[in-house]
C-alpha positions in Angstrom: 4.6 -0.4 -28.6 1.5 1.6 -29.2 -0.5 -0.3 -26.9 1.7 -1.4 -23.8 2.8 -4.4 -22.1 1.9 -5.7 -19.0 5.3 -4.8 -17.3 4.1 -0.7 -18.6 0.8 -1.6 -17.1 1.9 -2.7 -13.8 3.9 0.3 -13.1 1.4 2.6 -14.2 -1.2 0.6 -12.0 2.0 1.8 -8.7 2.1 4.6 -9.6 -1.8 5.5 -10.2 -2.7 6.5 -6.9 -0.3 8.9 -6.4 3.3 9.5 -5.3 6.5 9.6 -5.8 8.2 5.7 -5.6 12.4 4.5 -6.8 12.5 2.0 -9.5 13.1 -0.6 -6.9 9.9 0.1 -4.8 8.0 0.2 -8.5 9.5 -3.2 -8.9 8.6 -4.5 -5.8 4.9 -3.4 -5.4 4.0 -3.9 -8.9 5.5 -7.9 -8.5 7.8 -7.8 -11.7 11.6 -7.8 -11.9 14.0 -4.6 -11.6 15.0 -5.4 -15.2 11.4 -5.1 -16.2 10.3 -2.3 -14.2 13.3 -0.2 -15.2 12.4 -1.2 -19.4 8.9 -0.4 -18.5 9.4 2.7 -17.2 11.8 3.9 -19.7 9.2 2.8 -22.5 6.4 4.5 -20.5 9.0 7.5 -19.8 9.8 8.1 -24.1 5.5 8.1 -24.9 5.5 11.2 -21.5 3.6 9.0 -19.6 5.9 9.0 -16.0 8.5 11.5 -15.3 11.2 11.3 -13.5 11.8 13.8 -10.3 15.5 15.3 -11.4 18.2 14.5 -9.0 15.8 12.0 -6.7 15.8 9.0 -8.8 12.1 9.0 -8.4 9.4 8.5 -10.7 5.6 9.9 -11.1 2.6 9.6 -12.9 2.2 12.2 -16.0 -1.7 13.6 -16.7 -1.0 11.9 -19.7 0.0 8.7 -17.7 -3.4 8.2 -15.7 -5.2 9.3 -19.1 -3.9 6.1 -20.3 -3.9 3.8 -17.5 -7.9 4.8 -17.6 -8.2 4.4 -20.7 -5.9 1.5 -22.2 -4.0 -0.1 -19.4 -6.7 -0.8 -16.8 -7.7 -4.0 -18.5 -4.3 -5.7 -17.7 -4.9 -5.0 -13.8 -7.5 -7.8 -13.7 
């Protein structure tokens, strides 16, 4: 999905200010489903937009993550 989805947008919108959160905190601050968060952040994961942190099963922003969320996603946090 070139573009995104709303779920993608969410979780970049968590993880935007900073910090290092578990799929389940994603879920639960960004107000979508753990099945969701964990698609969305696997989508946002395969374009290098989060990473994960190895062996903490946590998940960041990428440069290239707040680039986007700037750029294409910020329209979805309305």
């Amino acid at each position: 999905m070139a573009t995104g989805s709303i779920a993608e947008a969410a979780v970049l919108g968590v993880l935007a200010p900073g910090g290092m959160l578990t799929a389940a905190q994603i879920s639960e601050q960004a107000q979508i489903t753990g099945w969701s968060a964990r698609r969305a952040i696997g989508q946002l994961e395969s374009r290098g937009l989060v990473m994960a942190v190895p062996h903490a099963s946590l998940w960041l922003i990428t440069p290239r993550g707040r680039a986007a969320w700037a750029t294409k996603f910020r329209r979805y946090a309305q």
